[in-house]
C-alpha atoms as an extended CHARMM CRD file, in Angstrom:
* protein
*
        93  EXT
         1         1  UNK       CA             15.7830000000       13.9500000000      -63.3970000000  PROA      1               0.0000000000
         2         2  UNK       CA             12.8940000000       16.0400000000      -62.8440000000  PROA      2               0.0000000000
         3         3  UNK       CA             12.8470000000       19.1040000000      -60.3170000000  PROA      3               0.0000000000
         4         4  UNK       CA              9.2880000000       18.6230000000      -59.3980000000  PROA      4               0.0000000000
         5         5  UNK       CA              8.7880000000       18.8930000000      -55.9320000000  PROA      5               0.0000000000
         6         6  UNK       CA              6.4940000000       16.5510000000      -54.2260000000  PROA      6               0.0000000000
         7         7  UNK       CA              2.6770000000       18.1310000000      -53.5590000000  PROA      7               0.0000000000
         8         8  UNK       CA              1.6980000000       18.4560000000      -49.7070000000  PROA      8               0.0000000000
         9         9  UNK       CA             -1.6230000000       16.6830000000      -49.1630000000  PROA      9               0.0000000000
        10        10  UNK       CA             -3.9530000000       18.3760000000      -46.5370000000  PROA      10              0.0000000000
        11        11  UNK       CA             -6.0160000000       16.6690000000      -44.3740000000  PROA      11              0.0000000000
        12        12  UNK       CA             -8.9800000000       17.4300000000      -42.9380000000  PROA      12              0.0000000000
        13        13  UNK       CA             -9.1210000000       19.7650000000      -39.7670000000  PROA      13              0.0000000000
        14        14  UNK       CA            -11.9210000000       17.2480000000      -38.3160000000  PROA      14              0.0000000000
        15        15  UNK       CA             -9.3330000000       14.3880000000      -38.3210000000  PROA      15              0.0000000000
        16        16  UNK       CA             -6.5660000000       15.7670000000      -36.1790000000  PROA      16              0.0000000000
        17        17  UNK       CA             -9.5480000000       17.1210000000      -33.7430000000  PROA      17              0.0000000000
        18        18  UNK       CA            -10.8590000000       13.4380000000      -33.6870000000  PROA      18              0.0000000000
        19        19  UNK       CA             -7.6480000000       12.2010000000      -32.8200000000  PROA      19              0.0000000000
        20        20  UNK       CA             -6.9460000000       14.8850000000      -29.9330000000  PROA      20              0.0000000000
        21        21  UNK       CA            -10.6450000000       14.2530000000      -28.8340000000  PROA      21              0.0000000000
        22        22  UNK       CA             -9.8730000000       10.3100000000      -28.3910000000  PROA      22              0.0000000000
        23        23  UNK       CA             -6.6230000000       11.1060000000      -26.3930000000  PROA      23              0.0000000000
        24        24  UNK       CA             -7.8140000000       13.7550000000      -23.7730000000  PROA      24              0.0000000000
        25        25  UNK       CA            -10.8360000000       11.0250000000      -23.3430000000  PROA      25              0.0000000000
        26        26  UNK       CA             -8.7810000000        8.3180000000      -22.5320000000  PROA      26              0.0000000000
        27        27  UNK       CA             -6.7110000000       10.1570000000      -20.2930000000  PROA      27              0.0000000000
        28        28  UNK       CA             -9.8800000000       11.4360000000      -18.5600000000  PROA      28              0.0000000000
        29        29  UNK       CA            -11.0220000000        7.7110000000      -18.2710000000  PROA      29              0.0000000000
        30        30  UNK       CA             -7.0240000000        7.0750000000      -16.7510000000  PROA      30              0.0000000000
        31        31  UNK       CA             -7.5050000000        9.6560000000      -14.5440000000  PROA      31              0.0000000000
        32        32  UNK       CA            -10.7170000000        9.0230000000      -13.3100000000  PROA      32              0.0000000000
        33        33  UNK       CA             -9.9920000000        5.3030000000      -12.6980000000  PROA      33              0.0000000000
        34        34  UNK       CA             -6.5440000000        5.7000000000      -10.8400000000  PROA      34              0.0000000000
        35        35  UNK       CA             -8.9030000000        8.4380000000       -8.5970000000  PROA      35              0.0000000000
        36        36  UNK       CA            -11.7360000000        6.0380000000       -8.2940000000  PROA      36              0.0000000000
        37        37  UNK       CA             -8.6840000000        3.1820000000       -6.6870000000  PROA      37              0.0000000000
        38        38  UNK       CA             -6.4650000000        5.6620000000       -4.4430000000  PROA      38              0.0000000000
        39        39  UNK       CA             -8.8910000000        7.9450000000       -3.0350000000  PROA      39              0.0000000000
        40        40  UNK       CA            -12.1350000000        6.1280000000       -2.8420000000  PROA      40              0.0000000000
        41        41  UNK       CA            -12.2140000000        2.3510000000       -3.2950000000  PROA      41              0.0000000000
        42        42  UNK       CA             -8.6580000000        2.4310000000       -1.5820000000  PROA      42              0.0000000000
        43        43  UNK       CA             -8.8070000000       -1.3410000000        0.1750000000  PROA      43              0.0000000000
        44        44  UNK       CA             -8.5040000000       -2.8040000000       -3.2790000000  PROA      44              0.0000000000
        45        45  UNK       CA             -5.0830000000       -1.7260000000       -3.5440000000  PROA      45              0.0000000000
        46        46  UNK       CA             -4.1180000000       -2.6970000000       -0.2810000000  PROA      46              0.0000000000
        47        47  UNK       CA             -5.7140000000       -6.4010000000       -0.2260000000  PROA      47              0.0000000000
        48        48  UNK       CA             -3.6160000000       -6.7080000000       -4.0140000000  PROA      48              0.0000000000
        49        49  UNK       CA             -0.0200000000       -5.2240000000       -2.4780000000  PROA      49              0.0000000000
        50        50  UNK       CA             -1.0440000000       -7.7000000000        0.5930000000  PROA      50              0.0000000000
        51        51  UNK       CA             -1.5720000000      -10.4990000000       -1.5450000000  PROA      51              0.0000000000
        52        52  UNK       CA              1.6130000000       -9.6870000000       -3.3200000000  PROA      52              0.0000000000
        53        53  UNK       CA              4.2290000000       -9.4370000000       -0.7370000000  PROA      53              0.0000000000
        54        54  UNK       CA              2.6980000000      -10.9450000000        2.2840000000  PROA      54              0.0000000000
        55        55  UNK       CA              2.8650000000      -14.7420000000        2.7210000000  PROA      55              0.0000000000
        56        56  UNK       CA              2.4780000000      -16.9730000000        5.6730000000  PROA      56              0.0000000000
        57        57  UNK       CA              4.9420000000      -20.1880000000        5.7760000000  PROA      57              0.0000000000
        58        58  UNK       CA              4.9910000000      -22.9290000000        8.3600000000  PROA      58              0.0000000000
        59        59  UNK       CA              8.5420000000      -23.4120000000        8.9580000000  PROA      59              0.0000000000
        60        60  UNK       CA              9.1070000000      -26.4400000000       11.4140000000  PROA      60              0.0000000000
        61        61  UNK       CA             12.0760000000      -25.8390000000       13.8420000000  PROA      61              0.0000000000
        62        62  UNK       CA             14.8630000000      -28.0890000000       14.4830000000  PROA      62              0.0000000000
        63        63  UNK       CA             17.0600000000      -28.3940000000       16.9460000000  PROA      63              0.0000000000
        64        64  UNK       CA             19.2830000000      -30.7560000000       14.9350000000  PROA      64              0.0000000000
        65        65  UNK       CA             21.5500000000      -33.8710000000       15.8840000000  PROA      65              0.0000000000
        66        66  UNK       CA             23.2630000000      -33.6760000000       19.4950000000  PROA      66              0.0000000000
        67        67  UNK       CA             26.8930000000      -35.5060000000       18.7720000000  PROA      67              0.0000000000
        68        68  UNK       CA             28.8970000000      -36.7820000000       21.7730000000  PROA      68              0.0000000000
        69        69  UNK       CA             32.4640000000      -36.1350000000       22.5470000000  PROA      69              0.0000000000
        70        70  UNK       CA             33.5740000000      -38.6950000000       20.0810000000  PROA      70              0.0000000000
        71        71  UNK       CA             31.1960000000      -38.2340000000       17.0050000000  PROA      71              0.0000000000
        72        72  UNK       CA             28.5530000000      -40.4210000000       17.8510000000  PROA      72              0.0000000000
        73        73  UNK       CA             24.8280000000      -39.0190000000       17.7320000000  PROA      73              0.0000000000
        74        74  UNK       CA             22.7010000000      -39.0470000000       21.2230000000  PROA      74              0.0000000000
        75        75  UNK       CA             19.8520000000      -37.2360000000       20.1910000000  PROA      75              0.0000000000
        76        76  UNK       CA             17.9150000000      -37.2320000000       16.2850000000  PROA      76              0.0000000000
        77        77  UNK       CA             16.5790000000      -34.6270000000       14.5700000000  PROA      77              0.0000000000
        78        78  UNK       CA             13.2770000000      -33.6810000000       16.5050000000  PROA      78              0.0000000000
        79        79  UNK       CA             10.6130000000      -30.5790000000       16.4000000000  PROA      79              0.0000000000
        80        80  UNK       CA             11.5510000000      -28.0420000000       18.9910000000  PROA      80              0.0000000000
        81        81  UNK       CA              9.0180000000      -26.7100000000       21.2040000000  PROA      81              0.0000000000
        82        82  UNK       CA              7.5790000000      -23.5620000000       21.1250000000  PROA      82              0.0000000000
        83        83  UNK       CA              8.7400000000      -20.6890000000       23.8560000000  PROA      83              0.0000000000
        84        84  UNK       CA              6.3430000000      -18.1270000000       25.1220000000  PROA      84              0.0000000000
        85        85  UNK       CA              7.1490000000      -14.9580000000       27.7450000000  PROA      85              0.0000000000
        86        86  UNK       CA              4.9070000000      -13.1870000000       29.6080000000  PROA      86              0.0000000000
        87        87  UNK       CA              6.5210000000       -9.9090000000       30.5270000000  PROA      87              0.0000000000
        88        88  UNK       CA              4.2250000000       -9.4200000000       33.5150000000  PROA      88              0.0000000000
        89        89  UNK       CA              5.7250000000      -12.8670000000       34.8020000000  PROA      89              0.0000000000
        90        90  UNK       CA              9.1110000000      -11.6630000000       33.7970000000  PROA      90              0.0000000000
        91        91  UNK       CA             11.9870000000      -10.6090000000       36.2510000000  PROA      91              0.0000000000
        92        92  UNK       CA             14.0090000000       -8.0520000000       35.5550000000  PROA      92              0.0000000000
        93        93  UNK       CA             17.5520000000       -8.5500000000       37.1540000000  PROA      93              0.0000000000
């Protein structure tokens, strides 16, 4: 076995300054397009987080089967009606 020790290699001063260049401009870019989104284009964002948790579903309603005293159905399955207040109208008692 040899006791050589291994020779550092040196690299160029330009390279690492390339590489730190490249970084701080893409966080520049980052930063300049999360700006551009929240502070001055902001109804992007909100028509996306609308169009991701908002959704409109026609649910029919039912009032289900009406059974007599005995087990025997009276009234089928049928679409309920729709019930509307006006709370001028309303009473208060």
């Amino acid at each position: 076995m040899s006791s050589v020790a291994p020779a550092l290699v040196r690299l160029p001063v330009w390279r690492a300054r390339f590489v730190m260049a490249g970084l701080v401009g893409a966080f520049a870019v980052l930063a300049g397009r999360s700006l551009y989104l929240q502070a001055m284009h902001t109804d992007f964002l909100q028509e996306k987080g609308e169009a991701r948790y908002s959704r409109v579903l026609e649910v029919p309603g039912t009032r289900g089967r009406v059974l007599d005293r005995i087990g025997q159905g009276r009234l089928g399955d049928a679409e309920a009606g729709g019930l509307q207040l006006a709370r001028q109208r309303a009473q208060r008692g």
